[in-house]
N, C-alpha and C positions, 0 to 999 in steps of 0.2 A: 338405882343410880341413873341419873339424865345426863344424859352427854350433852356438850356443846360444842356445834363445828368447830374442829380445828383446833381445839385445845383437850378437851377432856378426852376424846376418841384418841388422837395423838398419846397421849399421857398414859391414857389405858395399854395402847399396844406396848410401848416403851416399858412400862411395869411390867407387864406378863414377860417379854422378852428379855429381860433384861434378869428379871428371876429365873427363867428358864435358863439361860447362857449359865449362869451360875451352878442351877443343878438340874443337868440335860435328864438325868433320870430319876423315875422317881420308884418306889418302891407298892409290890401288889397291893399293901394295907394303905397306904398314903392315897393309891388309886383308888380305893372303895369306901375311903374316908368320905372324896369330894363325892363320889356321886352318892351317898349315903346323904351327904347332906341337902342335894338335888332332890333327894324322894324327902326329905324332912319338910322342903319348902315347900314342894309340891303336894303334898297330904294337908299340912296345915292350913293350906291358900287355897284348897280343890274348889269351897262354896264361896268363897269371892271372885274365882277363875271362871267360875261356871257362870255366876251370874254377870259377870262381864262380859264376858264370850254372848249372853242372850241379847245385852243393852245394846252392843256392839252391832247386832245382826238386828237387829229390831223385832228380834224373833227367833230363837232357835231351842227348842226341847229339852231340858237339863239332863234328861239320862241321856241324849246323843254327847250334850259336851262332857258327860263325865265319861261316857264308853272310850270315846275319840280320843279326846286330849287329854283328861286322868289317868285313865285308867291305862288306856296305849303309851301314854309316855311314860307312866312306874313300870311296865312293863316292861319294854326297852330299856330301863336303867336298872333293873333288879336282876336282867338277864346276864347284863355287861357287867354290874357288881359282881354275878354269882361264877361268871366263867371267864373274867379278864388274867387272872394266873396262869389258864392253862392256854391262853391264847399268847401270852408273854416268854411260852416257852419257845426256845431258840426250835427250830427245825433241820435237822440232818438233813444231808444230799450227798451223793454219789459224786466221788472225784473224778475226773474226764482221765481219762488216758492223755500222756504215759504216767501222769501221776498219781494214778490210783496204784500202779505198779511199785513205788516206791513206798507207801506208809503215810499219802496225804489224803485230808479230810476235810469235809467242806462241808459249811451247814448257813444259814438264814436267819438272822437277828433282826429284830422288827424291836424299831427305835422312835419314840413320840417324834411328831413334825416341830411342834413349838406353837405359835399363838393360831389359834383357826374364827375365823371370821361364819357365822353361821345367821345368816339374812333368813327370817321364816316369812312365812306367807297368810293369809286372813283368812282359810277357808278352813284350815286345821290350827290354830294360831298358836297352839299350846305343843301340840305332838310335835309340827313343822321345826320347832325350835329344840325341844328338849329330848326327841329319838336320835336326831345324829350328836347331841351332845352328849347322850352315852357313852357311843364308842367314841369320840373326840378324848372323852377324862379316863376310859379305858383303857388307851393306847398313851396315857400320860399327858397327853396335852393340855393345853389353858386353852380357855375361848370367850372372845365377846360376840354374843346376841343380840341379833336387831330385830323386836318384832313390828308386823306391817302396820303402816301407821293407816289402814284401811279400820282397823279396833283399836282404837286408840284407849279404853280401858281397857281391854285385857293387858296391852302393854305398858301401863302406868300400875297397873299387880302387881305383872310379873317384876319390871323395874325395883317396886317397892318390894318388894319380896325376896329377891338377891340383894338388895340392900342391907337384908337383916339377917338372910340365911347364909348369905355366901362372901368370901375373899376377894373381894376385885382381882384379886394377881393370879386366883385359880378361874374364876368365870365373871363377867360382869354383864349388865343390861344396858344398852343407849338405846333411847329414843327417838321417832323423832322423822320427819317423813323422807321424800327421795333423795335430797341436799344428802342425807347425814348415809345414807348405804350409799350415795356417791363418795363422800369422804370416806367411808368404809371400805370401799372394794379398791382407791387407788391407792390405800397405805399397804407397808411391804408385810401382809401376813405370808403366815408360813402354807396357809391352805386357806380357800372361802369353801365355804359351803352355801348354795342358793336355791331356793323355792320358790316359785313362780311364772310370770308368766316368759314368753319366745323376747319380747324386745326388752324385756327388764332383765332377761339371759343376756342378751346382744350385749348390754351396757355391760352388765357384771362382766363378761369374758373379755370384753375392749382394756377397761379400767384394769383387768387384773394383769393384764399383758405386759404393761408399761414394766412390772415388777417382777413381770415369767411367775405371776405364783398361779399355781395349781389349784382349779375349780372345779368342785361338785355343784351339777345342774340335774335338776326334776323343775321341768317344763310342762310337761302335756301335752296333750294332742287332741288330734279328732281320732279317738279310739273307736274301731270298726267291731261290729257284731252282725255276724252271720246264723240266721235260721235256714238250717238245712234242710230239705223235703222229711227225712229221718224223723224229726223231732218231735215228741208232745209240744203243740201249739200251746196250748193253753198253759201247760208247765212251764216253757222258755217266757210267753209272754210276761208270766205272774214273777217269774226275776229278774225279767228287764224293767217293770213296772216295780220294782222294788230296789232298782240302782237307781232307779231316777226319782224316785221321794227319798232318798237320803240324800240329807244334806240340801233338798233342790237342786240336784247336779250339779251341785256346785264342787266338783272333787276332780284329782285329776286322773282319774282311770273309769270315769262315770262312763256308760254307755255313747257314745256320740253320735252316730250313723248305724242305722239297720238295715241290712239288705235281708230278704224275703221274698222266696218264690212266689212269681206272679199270681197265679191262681192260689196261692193263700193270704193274698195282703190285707184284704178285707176281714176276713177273718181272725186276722192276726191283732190289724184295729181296732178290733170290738172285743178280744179278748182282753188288751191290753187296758182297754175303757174301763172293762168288769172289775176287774182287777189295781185298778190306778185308784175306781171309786172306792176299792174295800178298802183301803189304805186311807185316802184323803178325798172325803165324800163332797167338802169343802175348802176352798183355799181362803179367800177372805177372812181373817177373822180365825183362822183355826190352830189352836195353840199347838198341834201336834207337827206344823207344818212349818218349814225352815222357811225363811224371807230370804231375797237374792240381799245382799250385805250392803250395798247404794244405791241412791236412787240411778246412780249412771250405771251400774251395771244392768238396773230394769231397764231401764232405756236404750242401751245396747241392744238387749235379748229381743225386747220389744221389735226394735228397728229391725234386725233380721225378720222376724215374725211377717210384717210387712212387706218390708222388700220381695221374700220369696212368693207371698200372697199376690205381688205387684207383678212380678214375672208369671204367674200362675200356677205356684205350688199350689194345690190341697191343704186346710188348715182343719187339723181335727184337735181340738179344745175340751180337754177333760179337768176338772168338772167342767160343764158348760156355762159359766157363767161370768157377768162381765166386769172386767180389770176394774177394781176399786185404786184411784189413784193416789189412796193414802195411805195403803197397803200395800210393802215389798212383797207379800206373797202372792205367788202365782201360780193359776193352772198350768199344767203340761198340757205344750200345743205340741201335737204329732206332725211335720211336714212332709206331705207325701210329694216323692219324685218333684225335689226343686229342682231347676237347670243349673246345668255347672258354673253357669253365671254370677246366681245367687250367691249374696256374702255368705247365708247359714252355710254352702254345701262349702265355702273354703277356708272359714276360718270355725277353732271351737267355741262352740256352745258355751259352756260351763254355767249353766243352769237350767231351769225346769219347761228344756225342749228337745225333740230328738228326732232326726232328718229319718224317714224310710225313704227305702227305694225298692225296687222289685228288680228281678233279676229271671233268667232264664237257666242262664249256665251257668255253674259254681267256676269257671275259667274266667267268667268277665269278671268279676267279681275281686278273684286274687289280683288279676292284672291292675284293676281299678285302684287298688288298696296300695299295690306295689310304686301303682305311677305316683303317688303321694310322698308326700312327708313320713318317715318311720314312725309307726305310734308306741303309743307307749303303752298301753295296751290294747289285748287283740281278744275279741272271744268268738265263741263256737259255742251252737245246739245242734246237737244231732246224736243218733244210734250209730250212723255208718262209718265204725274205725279207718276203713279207708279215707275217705270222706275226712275222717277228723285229721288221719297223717298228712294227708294232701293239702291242706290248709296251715298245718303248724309248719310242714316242712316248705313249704311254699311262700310264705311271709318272713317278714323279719319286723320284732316290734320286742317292747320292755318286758313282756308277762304275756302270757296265754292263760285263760281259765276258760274248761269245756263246760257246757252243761251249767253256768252259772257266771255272772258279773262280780266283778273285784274280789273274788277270792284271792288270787296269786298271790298281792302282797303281805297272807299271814302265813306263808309260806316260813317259817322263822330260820332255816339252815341255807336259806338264802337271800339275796340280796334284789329287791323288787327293782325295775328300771333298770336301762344299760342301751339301749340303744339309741345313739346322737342321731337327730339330736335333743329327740325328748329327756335322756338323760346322761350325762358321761363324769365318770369316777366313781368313787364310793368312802365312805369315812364311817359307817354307821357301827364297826366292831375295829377291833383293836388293830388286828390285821388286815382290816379293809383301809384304815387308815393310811397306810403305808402304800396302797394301792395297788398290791400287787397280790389280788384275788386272782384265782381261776374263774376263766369264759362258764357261766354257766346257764342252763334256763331250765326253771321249774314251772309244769303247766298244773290248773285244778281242774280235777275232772270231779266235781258233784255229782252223786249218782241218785240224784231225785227221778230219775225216770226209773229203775229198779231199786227197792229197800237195798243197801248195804252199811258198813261201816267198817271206823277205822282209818286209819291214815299213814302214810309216810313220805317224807320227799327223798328223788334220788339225783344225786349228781351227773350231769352227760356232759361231755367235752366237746367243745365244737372244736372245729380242725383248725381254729388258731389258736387253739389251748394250747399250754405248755404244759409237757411230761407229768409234773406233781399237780395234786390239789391240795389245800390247804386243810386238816383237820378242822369238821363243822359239828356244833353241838348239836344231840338229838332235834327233831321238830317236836315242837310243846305243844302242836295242838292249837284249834281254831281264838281267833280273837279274841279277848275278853268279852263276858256279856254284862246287862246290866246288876247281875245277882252278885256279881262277886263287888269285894269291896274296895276300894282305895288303898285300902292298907295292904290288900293281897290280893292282888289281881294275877290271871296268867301272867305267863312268862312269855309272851311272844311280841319280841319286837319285829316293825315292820323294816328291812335291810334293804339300803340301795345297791344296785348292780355297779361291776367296773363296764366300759365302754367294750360295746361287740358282745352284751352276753343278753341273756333271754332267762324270762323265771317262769318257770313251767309244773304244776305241782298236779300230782295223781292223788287221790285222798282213800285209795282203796289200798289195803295192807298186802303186800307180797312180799317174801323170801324168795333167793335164791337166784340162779342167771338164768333157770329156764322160767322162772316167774318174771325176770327183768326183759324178756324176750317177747314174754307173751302177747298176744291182741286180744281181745274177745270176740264172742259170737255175735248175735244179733243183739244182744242188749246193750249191748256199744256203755256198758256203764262206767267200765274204768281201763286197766289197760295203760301199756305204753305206749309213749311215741321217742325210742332209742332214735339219735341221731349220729352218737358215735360208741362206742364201747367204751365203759366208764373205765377210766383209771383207779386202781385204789389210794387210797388214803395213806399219805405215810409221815 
């Protein structure tokens, strides 16, 4: 379905609400109906989605868009399918005084919002859309979907594809470039949800204002990465060299800024070279390698590239060879210590470049990160548990992963992003909906620097949490890979955070409070970083 300004978007919201005012609830089978039908479209449509998704990007790897956007988005709606009953159940709570003294009882009913407006983004264009419209059909709601008119076929699929699979009055598709999410974010929805970039945030939160409706933002940032003295160099190097050929950093918890002790920066450079080449030996031409998605966004990336050359950054160019201009794809230029002047050091990246700096003291460093913008994500290499408390406990950003890039958001028992203003609210489960999760943060600690296994996440409450937390289902376990199939992928959706909270995941298995307690020795491989004593689950 194509919308046209100002009639069919109109007409859309009016049906979904106007069904809804009629029957505000619906029931658990009704709820696993629509998103049953969601994984119907989405399986049938996966190689027209995939190959859209490549035409779109002039370039991009079919097992990346089936891992990403297939496979992450059945996932997300099979989990919501699989545990939206028990998240519908009411929750008890404790009567205040004097009324718990007489025989009164008090409990928490989480009730659909009504229509949710869900804007996605070009760089995941499939997940962006279809993870928080999970928990949107989970928590009962209808929604219309805008994807970026940046892939204009993947959004002329998906459009065709709720055409055939879906109800308008439960989910529909418009089209269609900025005009049509302008008429979108100033109609009265009951909730938007939006992906994207800081000023396309700005609009969505202005426009939705007029109407006081309540908006989900994942924005981005320039996410910091710290190598600590501690570290295998060459290990941390070989994962930051592997966040930034996915996708061409074109994501938004992609690597942004490295800081790196002085006396190892060189080192750290030429590891990253070794390692950048075993991956993508060539950019030109190499079908393994993602294209930046427009020519304006190479020209963007480009222009920084320059400019900081201009001021007299360092430019280190992996592979070394030179920008074919018929070709989005592009080497990683490493920019070493630009001036704070430079546009790279103040606005992000979001593709295949990434600022180092050298540092002395891990104090400049925090301070450095603090006098910034919140990011939305934060990482850390190192052994030394102090060292790693000192830095989670010292920042404030959306996710923390130790010892590894973009882990945090398969974090599945919680909610990725939460600090504005890279990101504030949350819709992605039933009772995130309602928006009244508990403050929390899950960090991943990878323990590639000693063999171990196993995983869990634990819940911590920051000191503006309230008393309860919400019952969360087990963690399922790392991402989909490309061995599993469409039809059965994990179960781990990726969750956005509510406002003020941090997602923090340890991937090394413990019981018990004196294992909740613990640090490690010198192998710094896993361990916690407690910021408050977890509340239990009730």
């Amino acid at each position: 379905m194509t919308a046209t300004i100002g009639t069919d978007v109109h007409a859309l919201l009016e049906n979904q609400q106007k069904e809804f005012r009629a029957r505000r609830t619906s029931s658990a089978a009704e709820r696993r109906a629509r998103i049953q039908r969601v994984i119907d479209m989405l399986v049938a449509r996966r190689g027209e989605i995939v190959e859209a998704i490549d035409a779109d990007f002039g370039g991009r790897h079919p097992g990346y868009s089936t891992v990403n956007d297939v496979l992450g988005s059945l996932a997300a709606l099979k989990y919501s399918r699989d545990h939206l009953e028990e998240w519908m159940q009411p929750e008890q709570r404790s009567a205040f005084a004097p009324y718990d003294q007489l025989g009164a009882t008090a409990s928490v009913q989480y009730q659909p919002k009504g229509s949710v407006a869900i804007i996605g983004t070009w760089n995941a264009p499939v997940f962006t859309l279809l993870s928080p419209l999970a928990g949107v059909l989970a928590a009962g709601n209808r929604a219309v979907l805008k994807p970026s008119e940046l892939v204009p076929r993947t959004a002329q699929v998906l459009a065709e594809a709720a055409a055939e699979f879906l109800d308008p009055v439960d989910v529909a598709v418009v089209t269609g470039g900025p005009d049509v999410a302008q008429t979108l974010t100033a109609l009265p929805f009951d909730h938007i949800v939006f992906t994207g970039g800081q000023a396309a945030g700005r609009s969505v939160l202005e426009n939705a204002a007029r109407n006081l409706v309540p908006v989900t933002l994942e924005l981005g940032g320039k996410s910091p990465t710290i190598v600590g003295r501690s570290t295998d160099l060459a290990a941390a190097a070989h994962r930051i060299a592997v966040g930034k050929a996915t996708n061409a950093g074109q994501l938004c918890v992609n690597p942004d800024t490295v800081y790196v002790p002085s006396e190892s920066l060189e080192a750290f450079v030429a590891a990253v070279r070794e390692s950048y080449l075993e991956l993508l030996p060539t950019a030109t031409g190499n079908a393994d390698a993602t294209a930046v998605v427009t020519e304006r966004h190479a020209a963007r990336i480009d222009g920084y590239i320059r400019d900081a050359e201009q001021r007299g950054a360092r430019i280190e160019t992996v592979p070394a060879e030179p920008i074919d201009a018929t070709d989005r794809r592009r080497p990683l230029r490493l920019v070493v210590d630009p001036p704070a002047a430079a546009v790279i050091s103040q606005e992000e990246i979001f593709g295949p470049a990434m600022v180092v700096r050298t540092y002395d003291d891990l104090a400049d460093v925090i301070a450095q990160i603090n006098a910034g913008p919140k990011p939305l994500a934060l990482y850390y290499f190192g052994r030394d548990t102090d060292e790693q408390r000192a830095v989670v406990e010292s920042t404030t950003s959306g996710g923390v992963t130790i010892n590894d890039v973009m882990m945090h958001p398969a974090c599945s028992t919680h909610r990725s992003a939460g600090s504005a203003p890279p990101a504030r609210g949350t819709t992605t489960a039933a009772r995130d909906s309602s928006n009244s999760a508990t403050p929390e943060r899950c960090s991943s600690r990878p323990t590639w620097i000693r063999a171990a296994s196993g995983g869990c996440c634990r819940r911590t409450a920051r000191a503006t949490a309230p008393r309860w937390m919400p019952r969360s289902p087990p963690d399922t376990g790392p991402n989909p890979t490309p061995s599993h199939t469409p039809e059965e992928p994990d179960e781990n959706p990726r969750r956005d955070h509510p406002p003020g909270t941090r997602h923090v995941r340890d991937r090394r298995p413990r019981t018990g409070r004196a294992a909740a307690r613990r640090t490690d020795g010198e192998d710094g491989g896993g361990g916690t970083v407690p910021l408050r004593r977890p509340h239990r689950h009730r």
